[in-house]
C-alpha positions in Angstrom: 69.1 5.6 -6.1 66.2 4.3 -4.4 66.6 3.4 -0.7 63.7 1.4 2.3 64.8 3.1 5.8 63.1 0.9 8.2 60.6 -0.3 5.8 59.1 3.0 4.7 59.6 3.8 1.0 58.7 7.8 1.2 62.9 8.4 1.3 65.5 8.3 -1.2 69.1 7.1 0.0 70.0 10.4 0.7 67.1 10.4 2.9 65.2 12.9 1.5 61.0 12.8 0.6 60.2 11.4 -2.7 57.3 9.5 -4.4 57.3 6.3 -5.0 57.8 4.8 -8.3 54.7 2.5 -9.1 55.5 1.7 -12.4 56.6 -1.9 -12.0 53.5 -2.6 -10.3 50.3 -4.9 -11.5 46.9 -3.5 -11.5 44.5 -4.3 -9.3 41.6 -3.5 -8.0 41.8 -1.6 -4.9 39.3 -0.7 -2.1 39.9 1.0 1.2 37.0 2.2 4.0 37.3 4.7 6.6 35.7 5.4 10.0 35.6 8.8 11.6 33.5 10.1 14.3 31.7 13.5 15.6 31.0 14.5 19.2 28.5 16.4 20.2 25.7 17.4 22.7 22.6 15.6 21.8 20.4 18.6 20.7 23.4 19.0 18.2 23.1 15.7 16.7 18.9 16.1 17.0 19.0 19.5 14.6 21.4 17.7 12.0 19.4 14.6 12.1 15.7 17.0 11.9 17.8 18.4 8.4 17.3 21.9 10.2 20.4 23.1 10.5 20.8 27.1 9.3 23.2 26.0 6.7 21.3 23.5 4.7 21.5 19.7 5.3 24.6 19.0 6.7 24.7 15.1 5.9 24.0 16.3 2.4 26.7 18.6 2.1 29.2 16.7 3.9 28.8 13.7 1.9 29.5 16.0 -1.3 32.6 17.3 0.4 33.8 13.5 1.2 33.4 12.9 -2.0 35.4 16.0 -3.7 38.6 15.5 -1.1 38.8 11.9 -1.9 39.4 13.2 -5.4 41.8 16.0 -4.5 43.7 13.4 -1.8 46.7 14.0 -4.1 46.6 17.9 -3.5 46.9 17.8 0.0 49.3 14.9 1.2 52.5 15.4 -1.0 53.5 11.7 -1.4 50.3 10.9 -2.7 50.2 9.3 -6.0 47.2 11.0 -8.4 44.4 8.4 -9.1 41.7 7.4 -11.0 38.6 6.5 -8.4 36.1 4.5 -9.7 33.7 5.0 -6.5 33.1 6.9 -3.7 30.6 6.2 -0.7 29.9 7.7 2.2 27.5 7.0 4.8 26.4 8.1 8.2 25.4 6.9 11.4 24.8 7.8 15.2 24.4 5.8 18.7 21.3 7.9 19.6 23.1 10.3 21.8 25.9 12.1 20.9 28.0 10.9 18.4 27.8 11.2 14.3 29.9 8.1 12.8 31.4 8.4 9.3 32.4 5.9 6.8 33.7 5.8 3.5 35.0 3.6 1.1 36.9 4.4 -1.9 37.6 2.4 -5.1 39.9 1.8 -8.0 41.7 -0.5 -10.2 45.6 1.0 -10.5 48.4 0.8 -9.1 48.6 2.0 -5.9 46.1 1.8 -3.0 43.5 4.1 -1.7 43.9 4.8 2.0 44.9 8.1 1.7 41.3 8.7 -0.3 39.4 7.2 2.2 41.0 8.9 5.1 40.6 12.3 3.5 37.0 11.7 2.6 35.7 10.6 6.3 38.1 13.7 7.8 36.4 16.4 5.5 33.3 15.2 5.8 34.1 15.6 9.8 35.3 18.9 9.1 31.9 20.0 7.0 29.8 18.6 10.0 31.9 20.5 12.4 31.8 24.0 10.4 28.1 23.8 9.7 27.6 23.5 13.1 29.9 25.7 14.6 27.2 28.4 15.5 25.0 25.6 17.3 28.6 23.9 19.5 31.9 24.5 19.5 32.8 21.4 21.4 32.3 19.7 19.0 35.6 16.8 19.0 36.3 14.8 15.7 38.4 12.0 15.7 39.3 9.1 16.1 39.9 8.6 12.2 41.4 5.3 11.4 41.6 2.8 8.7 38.9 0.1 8.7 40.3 -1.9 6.0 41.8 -2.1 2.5 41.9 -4.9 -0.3 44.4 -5.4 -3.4 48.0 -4.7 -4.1 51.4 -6.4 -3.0 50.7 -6.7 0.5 47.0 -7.9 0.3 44.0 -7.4 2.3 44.0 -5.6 5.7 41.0 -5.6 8.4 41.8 -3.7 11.5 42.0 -5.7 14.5 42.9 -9.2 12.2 46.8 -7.8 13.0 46.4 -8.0 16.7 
């Protein structure tokens, strides 16, 4: 028995977690992008930007971590349906000063979206700047991580801030 309280679809009628059955749903061709940020003191930002960090190249690495937890996105969030991605992409960004930006988009064609994928990918790619830098700033503060915007599926396209 399948059961919508208050519009979310993660709960059965007795009101318990369960997945979501997308087996009556079309394919499409789904995308999602990602923003998250890094604070930091600008010497911080200076080292990972001069590729000088003790570690190894932090943008390097935290782009390959993205990457690997967009694909593992159903190992970590229990609801999560696992999927097929056709493309990950991360990139990187700073104003100059004191903050590293992070987006990533994720895609697929299937049946369920991929905002969970993207999400994971910009917050462990956070994570990875924030542990390979650890030693240089503890300060560091991550976040905020939202949703930018995601295409396909039943309820169509989304672009933050087109809500409001």
């Amino acid at each position: 028995m399948e059961s919508k309280q208050d519009g979310l679809t993660h709960f059965n009628a007795e009101g318990r977690a369960r997945m979501v059955d997308v087996s009556e749903k079309g394919v499409t061709k789904r995308t999602a992008t990602a923003r998250s940020q890094v604070t930091m003191r600008p010497d911080t930002l200076a080292v990972i930007k001069s590729g000088k960090v003790g570690k190894g190249d932090v943008l390097a690495v935290a782009q390959v971590a993205g990457i690997m937890a967009a694909k593992q996105t159903s190992s970590w969030i229990p609801m999560c349906h696992p999927l097929p991605l056709t493309g990950v992409e991360l990139s990187f960004s700073d104003n100059g000063a004191d903050v590293l930006y992070i987006e990533g988009t994720v895609k697929t064609t299937g049946q369920t979206g991929v905002e969970m994928e993207a999400l994971t990918a910009v917050s462990a790619a956070a994570l990875t700047v924030y542990d390979m830098c650890k030693a240089l700033e503890k300060e560091m503060a991550i976040g905020p991580t939202y949703l930018v915007s995601k295409t396909g599926g039943k309820h169509g396209d989304f672009i933050r801030g087109e809500a409001e």
